[in-house]
LOFI-640820 format. One record per residue (C-alpha): chain; x, z, y; residue number from 1. Coordinates in steps of 0.5 Angstrom, whole numbers, plus 500, padded with zeros to 3 digits. Layout:
! LOFI-640820
NODE, A, X, Z, Y, NUM
...
! end
This chain:
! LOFI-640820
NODE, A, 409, 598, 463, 1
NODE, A, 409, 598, 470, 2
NODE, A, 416, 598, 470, 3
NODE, A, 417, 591, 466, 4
NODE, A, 412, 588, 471, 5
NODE, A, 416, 589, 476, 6
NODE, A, 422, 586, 474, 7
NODE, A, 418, 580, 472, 8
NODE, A, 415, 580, 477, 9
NODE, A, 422, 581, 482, 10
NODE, A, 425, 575, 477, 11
NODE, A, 419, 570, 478, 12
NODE, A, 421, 572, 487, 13
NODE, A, 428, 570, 485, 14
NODE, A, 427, 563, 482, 15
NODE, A, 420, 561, 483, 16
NODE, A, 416, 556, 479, 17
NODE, A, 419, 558, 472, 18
NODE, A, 415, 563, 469, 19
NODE, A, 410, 559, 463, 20
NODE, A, 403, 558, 466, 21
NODE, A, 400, 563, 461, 22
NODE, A, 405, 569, 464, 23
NODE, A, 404, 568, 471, 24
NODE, A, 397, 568, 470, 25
NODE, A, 396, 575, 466, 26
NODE, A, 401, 579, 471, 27
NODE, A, 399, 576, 477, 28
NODE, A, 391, 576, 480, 29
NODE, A, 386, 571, 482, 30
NODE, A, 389, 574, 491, 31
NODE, A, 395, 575, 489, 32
NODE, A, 396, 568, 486, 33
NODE, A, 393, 566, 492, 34
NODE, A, 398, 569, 497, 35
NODE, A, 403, 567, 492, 36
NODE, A, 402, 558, 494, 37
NODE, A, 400, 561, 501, 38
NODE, A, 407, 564, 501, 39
NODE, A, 410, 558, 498, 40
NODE, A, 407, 552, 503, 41
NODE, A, 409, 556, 509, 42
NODE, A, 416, 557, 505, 43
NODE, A, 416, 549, 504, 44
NODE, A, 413, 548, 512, 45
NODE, A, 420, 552, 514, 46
NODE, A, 425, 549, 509, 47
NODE, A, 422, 542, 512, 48
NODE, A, 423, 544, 519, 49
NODE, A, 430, 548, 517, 50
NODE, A, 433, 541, 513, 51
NODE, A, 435, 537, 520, 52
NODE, A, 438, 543, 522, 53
NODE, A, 442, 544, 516, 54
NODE, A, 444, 536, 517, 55
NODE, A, 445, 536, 524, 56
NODE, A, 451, 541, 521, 57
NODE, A, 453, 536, 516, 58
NODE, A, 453, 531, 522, 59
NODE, A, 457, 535, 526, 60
NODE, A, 462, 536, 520, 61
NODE, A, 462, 528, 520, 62
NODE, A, 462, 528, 527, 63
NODE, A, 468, 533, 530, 64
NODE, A, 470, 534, 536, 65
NODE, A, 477, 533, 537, 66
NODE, A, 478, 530, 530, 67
NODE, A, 481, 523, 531, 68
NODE, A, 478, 520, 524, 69
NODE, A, 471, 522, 527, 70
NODE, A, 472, 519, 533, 71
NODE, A, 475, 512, 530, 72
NODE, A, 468, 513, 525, 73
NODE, A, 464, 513, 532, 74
NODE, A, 467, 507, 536, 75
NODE, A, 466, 503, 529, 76
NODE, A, 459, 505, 529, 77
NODE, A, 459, 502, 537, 78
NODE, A, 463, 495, 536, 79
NODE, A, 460, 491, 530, 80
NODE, A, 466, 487, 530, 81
NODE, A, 472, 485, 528, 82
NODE, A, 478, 490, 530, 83
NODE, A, 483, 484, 532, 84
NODE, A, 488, 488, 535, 85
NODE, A, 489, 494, 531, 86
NODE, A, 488, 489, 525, 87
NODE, A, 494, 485, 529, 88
NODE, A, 499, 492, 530, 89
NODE, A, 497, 493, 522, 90
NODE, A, 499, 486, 520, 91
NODE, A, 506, 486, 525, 92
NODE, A, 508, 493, 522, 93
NODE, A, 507, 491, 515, 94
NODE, A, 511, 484, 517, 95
NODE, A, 516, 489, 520, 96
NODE, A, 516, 493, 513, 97
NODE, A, 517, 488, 509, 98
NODE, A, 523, 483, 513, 99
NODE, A, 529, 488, 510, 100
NODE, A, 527, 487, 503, 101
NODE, A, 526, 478, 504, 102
NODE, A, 532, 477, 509, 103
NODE, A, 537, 480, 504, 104
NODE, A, 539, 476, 500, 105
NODE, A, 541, 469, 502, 106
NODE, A, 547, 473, 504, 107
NODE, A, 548, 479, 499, 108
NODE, A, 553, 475, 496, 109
NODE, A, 558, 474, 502, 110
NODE, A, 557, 481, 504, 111
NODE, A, 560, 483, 498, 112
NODE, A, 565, 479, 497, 113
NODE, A, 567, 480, 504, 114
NODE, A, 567, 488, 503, 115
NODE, A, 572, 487, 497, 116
NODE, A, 570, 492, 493, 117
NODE, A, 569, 487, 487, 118
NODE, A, 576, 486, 483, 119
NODE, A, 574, 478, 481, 120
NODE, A, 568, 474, 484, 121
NODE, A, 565, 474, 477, 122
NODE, A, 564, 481, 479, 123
NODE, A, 560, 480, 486, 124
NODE, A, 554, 480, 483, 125
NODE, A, 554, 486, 479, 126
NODE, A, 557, 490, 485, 127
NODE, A, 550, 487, 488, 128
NODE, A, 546, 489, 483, 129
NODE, A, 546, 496, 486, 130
NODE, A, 545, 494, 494, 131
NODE, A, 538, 491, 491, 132
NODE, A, 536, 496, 487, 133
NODE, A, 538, 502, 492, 134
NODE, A, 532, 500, 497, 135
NODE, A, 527, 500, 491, 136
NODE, A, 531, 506, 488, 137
NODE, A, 529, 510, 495, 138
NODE, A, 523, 507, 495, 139
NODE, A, 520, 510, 488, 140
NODE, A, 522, 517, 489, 141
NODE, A, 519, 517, 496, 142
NODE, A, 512, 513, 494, 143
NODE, A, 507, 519, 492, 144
NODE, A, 511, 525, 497, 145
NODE, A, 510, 520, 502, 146
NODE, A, 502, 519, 500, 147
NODE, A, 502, 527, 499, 148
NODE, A, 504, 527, 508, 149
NODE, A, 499, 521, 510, 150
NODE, A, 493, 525, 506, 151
NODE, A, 495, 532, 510, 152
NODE, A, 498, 529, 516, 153
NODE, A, 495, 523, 518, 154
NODE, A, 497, 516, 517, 155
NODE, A, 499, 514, 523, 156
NODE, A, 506, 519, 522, 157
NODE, A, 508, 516, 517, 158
NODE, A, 508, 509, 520, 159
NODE, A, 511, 512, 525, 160
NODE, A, 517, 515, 521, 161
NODE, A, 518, 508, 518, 162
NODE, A, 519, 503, 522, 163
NODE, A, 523, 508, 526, 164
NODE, A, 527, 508, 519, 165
NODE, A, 527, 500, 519, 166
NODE, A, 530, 501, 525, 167
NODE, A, 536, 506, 525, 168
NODE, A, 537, 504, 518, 169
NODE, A, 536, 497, 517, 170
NODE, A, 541, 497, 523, 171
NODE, A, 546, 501, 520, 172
NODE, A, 547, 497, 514, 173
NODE, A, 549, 492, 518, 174
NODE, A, 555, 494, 521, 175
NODE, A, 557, 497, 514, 176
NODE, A, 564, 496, 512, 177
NODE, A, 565, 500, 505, 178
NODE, A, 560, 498, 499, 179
NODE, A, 558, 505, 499, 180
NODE, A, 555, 506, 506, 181
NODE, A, 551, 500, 505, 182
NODE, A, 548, 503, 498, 183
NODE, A, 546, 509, 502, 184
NODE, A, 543, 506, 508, 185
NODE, A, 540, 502, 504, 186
NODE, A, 537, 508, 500, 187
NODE, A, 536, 511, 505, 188
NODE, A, 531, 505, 508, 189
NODE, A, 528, 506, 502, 190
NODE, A, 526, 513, 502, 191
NODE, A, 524, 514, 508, 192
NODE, A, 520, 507, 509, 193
NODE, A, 514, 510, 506, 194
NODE, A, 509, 505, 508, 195
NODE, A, 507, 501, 502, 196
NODE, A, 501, 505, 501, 197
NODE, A, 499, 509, 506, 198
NODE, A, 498, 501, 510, 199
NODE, A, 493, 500, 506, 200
NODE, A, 489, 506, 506, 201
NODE, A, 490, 505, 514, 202
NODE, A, 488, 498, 514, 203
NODE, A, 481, 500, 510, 204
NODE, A, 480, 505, 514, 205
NODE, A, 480, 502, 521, 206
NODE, A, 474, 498, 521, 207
NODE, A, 467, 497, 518, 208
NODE, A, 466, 497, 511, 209
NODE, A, 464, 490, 512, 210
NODE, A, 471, 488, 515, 211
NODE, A, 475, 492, 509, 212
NODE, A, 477, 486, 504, 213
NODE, A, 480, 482, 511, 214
NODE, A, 484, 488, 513, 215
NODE, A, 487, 489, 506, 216
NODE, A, 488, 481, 506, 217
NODE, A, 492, 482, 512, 218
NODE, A, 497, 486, 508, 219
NODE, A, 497, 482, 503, 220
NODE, A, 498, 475, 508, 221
NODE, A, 503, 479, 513, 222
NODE, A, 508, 480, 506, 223
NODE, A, 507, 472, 504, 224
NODE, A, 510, 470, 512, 225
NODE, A, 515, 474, 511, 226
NODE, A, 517, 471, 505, 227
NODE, A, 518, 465, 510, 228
NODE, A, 522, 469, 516, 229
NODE, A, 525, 474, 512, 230
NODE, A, 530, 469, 508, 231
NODE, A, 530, 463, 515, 232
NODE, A, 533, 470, 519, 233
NODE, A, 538, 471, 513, 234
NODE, A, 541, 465, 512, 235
NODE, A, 542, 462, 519, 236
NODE, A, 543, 469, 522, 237
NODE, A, 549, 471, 518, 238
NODE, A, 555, 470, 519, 239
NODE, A, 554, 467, 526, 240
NODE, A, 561, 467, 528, 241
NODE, A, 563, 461, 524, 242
NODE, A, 556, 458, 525, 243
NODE, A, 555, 457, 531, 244
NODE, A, 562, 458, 534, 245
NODE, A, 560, 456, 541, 246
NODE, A, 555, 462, 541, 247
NODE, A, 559, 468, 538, 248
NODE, A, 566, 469, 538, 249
NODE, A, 570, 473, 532, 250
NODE, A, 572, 478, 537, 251
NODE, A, 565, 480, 538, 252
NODE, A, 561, 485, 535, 253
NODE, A, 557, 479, 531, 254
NODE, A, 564, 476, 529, 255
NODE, A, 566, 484, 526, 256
NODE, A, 559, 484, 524, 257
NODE, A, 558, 478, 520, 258
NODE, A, 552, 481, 518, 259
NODE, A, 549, 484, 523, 260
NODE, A, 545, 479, 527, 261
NODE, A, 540, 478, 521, 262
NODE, A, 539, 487, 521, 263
NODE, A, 539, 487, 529, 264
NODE, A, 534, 481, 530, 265
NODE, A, 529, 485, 525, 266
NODE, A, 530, 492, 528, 267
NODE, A, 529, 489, 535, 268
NODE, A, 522, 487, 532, 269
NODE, A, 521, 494, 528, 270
NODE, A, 522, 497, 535, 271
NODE, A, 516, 492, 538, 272
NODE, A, 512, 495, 533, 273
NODE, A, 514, 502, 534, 274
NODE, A, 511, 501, 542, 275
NODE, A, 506, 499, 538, 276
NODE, A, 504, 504, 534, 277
NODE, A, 503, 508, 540, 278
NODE, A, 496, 504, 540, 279
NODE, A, 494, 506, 533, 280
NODE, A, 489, 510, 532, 281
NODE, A, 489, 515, 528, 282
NODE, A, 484, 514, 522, 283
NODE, A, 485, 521, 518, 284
NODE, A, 479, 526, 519, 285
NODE, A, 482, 533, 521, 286
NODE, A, 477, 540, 523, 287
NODE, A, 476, 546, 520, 288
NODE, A, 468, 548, 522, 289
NODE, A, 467, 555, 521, 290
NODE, A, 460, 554, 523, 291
NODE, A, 459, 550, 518, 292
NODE, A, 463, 552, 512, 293
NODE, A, 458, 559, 512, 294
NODE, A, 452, 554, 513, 295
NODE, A, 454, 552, 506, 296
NODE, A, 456, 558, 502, 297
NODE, A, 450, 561, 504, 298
NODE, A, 447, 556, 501, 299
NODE, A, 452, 556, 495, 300
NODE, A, 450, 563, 494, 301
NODE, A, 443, 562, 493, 302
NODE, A, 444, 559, 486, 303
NODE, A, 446, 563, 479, 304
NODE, A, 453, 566, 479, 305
NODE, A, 453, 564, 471, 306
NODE, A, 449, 556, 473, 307
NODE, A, 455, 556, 477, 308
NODE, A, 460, 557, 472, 309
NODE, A, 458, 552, 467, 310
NODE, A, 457, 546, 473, 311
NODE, A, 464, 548, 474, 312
NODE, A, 466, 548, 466, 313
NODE, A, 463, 541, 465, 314
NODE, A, 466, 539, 472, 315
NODE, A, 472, 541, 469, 316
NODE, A, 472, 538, 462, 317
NODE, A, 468, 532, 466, 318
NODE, A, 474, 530, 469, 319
NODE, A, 478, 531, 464, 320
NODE, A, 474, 526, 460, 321
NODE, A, 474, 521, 465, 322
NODE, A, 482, 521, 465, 323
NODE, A, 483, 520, 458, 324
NODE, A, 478, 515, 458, 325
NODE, A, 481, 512, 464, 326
NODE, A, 488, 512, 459, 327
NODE, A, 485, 509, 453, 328
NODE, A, 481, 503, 458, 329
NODE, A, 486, 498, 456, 330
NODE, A, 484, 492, 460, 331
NODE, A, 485, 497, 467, 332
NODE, A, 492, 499, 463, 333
NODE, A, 494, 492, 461, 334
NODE, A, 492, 488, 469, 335
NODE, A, 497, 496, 471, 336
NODE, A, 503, 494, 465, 337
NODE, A, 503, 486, 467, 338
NODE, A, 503, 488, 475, 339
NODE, A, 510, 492, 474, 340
NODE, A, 512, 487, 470, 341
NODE, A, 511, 481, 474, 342
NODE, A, 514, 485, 481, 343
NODE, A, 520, 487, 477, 344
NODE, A, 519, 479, 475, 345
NODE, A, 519, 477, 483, 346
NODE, A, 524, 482, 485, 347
NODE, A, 529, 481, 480, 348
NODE, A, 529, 473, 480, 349
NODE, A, 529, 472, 487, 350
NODE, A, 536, 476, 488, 351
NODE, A, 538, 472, 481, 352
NODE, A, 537, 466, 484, 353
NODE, A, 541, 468, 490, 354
NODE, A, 547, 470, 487, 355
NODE, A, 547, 464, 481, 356
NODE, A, 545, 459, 488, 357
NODE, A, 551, 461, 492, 358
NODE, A, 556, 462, 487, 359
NODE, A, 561, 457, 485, 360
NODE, A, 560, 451, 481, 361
NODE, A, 566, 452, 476, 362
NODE, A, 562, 458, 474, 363
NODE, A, 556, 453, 473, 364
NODE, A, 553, 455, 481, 365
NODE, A, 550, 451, 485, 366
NODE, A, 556, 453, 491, 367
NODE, A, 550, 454, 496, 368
NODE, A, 551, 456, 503, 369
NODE, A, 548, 462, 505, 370
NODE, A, 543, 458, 511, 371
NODE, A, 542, 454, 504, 372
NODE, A, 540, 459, 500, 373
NODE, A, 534, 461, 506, 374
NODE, A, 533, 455, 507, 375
NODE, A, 531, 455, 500, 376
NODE, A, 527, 461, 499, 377
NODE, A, 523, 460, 507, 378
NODE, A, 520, 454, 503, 379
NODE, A, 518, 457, 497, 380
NODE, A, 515, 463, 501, 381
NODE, A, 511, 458, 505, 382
NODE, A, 509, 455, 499, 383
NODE, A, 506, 462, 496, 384
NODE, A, 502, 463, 503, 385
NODE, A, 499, 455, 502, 386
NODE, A, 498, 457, 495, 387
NODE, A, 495, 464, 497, 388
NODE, A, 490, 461, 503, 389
NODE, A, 488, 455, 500, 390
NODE, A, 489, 454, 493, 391
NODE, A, 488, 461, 489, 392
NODE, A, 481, 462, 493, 393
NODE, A, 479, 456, 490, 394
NODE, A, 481, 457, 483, 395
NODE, A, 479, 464, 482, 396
NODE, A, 471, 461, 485, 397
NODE, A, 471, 456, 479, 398
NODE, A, 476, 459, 473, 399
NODE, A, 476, 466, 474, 400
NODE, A, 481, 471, 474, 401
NODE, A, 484, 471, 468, 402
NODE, A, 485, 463, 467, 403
NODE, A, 489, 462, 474, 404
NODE, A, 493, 468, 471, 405
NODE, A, 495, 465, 465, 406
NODE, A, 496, 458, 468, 407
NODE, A, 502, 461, 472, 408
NODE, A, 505, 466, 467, 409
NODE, A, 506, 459, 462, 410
NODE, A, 509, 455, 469, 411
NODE, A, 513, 461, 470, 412
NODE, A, 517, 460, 462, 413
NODE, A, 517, 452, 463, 414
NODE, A, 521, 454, 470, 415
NODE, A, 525, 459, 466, 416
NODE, A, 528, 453, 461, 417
NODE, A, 528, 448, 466, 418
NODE, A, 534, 452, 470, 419
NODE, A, 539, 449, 465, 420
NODE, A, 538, 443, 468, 421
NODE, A, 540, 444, 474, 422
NODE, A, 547, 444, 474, 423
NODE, A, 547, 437, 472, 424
NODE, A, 544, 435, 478, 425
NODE, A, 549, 437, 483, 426
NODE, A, 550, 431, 485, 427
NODE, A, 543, 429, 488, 428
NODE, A, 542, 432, 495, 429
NODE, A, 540, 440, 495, 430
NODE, A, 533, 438, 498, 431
NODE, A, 531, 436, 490, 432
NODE, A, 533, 444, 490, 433
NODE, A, 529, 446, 494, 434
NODE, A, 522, 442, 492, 435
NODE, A, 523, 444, 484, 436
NODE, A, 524, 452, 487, 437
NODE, A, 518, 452, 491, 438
NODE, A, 513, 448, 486, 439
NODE, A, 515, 453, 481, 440
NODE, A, 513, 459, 485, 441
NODE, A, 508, 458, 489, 442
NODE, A, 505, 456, 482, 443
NODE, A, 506, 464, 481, 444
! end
C-alpha cells in the first residue's frame, strides 16, 4: 500500500543505509536510487565542511576565554620547558604543609609535662598520644570535602586557605597554655589544612604532560626535607630561654612560651609561601559555553531516543561492573591496605621513639634532650631523601618493585627487635643512637 511506502520510505530518510539491499531496490526506482546517492554525496560534502566548524566549538570549549585552566593549558602549549617557579612555589608550600607535622615531636614531651595535665610522668605519653593524633583526626574528616571544594572551586583556594590555617593555627598552638587549647588548634590545623591531595593534582596540572612525574616527585622530595628541618627546628628551637639564655630571657614572650619559636619560625615561612601563592596560576578549567552545549544537544538529538536509553543502561551497569572489579583486584587492594598500614607504621613510630627517647632511664629511656631528639630525627630524615634520590631508583631499575619492598619490610622487624638492646648502651655516646636509628629508616 501507498501508505506502508511511505513509511518505509520516511524511515529509511531518518536512518540512512539500513534498509536490505533487496528492499531498497523494490520501493525505490532506478532515478529515484540516483537522486538518493546524489543527495547523500552532497550531504557527505556538507558534513565534511561543517566538521572544522563543529570542532572549532570543541575547541572553543577547550579553549575559553576567562577560563584560567584555559589559559595555563595555552601558556604550556607555548613554553616547552620546565616550569622552575611554579614547580619551586609547589615545592615551598608542601614543605610549609608538612613542617607542623615533623617538628612536633622532639618536643611533645616536655610540653605536656609542662602543661601539668599529667598526674604522673608514666602519664605524659598517653596525654601526648592524643595532641598527635588530633591533627591527623582533622585531617581524615576534611580530606574528601576538601577534594569535593578544589574540584568545584579551584586549587588554588584550597591552597590558600591551608597555609593560612598553617599559619593562624600552627601559631596559636604555640602559645597554648592548657592541654585542650592544644588538641583543638591542632585539630583544627588538621581540618582546615586540606592539601594533601589537591597539591598533587595541582603539581600534574601545571606543566606538560612530560614534566608530570617531576612535579608529582617534588612533592614527595619536599616531605623527605622536611623531615630534616622539621625535627632540626623542634629540637634547637624549643625551650629557647634555657638554651640560649644569652639570646632569650624567661621574661620574653619565648621564655613564657617555651614552644613557641619552633611554631612562629614555621608560621613566618607559611606566610612567605601564602605571598606566594599570589603567583599561582589557576589550573582548574571553569566556563559554561551556551553556544557550545546547543551545538552538542542537536547533535544529541539526532539519535534514538531508545538508543540512547540502552547506551545509558550499559553506561551505567558498566560502571558498576567496573567498580566491583575495582573491589575484587586484590594486588590494587593489598599495595592500598600495606600503604596505610605502613603510614600508621611511620607516624605511630616516629612519636613512640620520641617519647621512649626523652624519657627517663629509670623507666628503661634514653633521658634525651629535646635538641637530641631533633638531632635524631634530622639525620634519619636525611637518610630517607639519600635513600630516595640515589638509592631506591637504582634498586627498582635492577629488582623491581616488589623485592625492595620486602627487603625493607624484614629490616623493619629486625629493627623492631633490636630496640631492647638499647637501654644497655647508655653508656656509649648517643651518636651510636643515631647511626643505628638513621640506617633502620632510611632502609624503610
Amino acid at each position: 500500500p501507498a501508505s506502508t511506502l511511505a513509511l518505509i520510505k520516511a524511515a529509511d530518510a531518518r536512518y540512512p543505509k539500513r534498509l536490505p539491499c533487496a528492499l531498497y531496490c523494490s520501493i525505490y526506482s532506478r532515478r529515484e536510487r540516483r537522486e538518493i546517492m546524489a543527495a547523500g554525496e552532497r550531504n557527505e560534502s556538507s558534513a565534511a565542511a561543517a566538521a572544522p566548524l563543529l570542532a572549532a566549538a570543541r575547541e572553543r570549549k577547550l579553549c575559553k576565554e576567562g577560563c584560567p585552566g584555559c589559559r595555563l593549558d595555552e601558556i604550556n602549549k607555548s613554553k616547552t620547558g620546565i616550569p622552575y617557579l611554579n614547580f619551586f612555589y609547589v615545592w615551598v608550600v608542601c614543605l610549609c604543609a608538612a613542617l607542623p607535622i615533623q617538628s612536633l615531636f622532639p618536643y611533645l614531651y616536655f610540653m605536656i609535662r609542662d602543661l601539668e595535665v599529667a598526674k604522673q610522668e608514666q602519664d605524659i605519653g598517653f596525654y601526648a598520644g592524643f595532641v598527635g593524633a588530633a591533627y591527623f583526626l582533622g585531617r581524615t574528616i576534611s580530606a574528601v570535602p576538601w577534594g569535593i571544594f578544589a574540584d568545584k572551586y579551584g586549587r588554588k583556594p584550597c591552597i590558600v586557605i591551608s597555609i593560612l590555617s598553617v599559619i593562624v593555627f600552627n601559631t596559636l598552638f604555640g602559645l597554648s597554655t592548657t592541654y585542650w587549647m592544644a588538641i583543638v588548634t591542632r585539630g583544627l590545623l588538621g581540618l582546615l589544612c586540606g592539601i594533601l591531595g589537591p597539591i598533587k593534582a595541582y603539581a600534574s596540572e601545571v606543566c606538560r604532560k612530560e614534566h608530570q612525574a617531576l612535579g608529582i616527585s617534588l612533592v614527595t622530595s619536599s616531605r623527605a626535607i622536611a623531615l630534616v628541618i622539621g625535627p632540626a627546628i623542634g629540637g634547637f628551637l624549643a625551650q629557647p630561654a634555657k638554651k640560649y639564655p644569652n639570646l632569650f630571657s624567661e621574661e620574653s614572650i619565648f621564655g613564657r612560651f617555651p614552644y613557641f619559636l619552633p611554631c612562629f619560625v614555621i608560621s613566618v615561612l607559611a606566610a612567605g609561601a601564602c605571598l606566594a601563592c599570589i603567583w599561582l596560576p589557576e589550573t582548574l578549567h571553569m566556563y559554561h559555553d551556551d553556544k557550545v552545549e546547543a551545538i552538542e544537544e542537536m547533535e544529541a538529538q539526532v539519535a534514538d531516543s531508545t538508543s540512547e536509553d540502552r547506551k545509558a543502561k550499559q553506561s551505567g551497569s558498566c560502571r558498576m561492573a567496573s567498580t566491583k572489579n575495582l573491589l575484587k583486584n586484590w594486588q590494587l587492594m593489598s599495595a592500598i591496605t600495606l600503604y596505610c598500614v605502613f603510614s600508621l607504621h611511620d607516624t605511630a613510630y616516629l612519636e613512640i621513639f620520641s617519647l621512649w627517647a626523652v624519657s627517663s632511664r629509670k623507666y628503661r629511656g634514653l633521658s634525651f634532650t629535646s635538641q637530641e631528639v631533633g638531632t635524631v630525627l634530622a639525620i634519619s630524615g636525611f637518610g630517607v631523601l639519600v635513600y630516595q634520590l640515589l638509592i631506591y631508583p637504582f634498586l627498582a631499575k635492577y629488582a623491581g618493585l616488589v623485592k625492595p619492598f620486602r627487603s625493607a619490610a624484614y629490616q623493619m622487624h629486625v629493627c623492631f627487635f633490636r630496640y631492647y638492646l638499647y637501654f644497655s648502651l647508655q653508656h656509649i655516646h648517643s651518636w651510636l643512637t643515631y647511626m643505628v636509628w638513621s640506617s633502620k629508616y632510611s632502609s624503610t
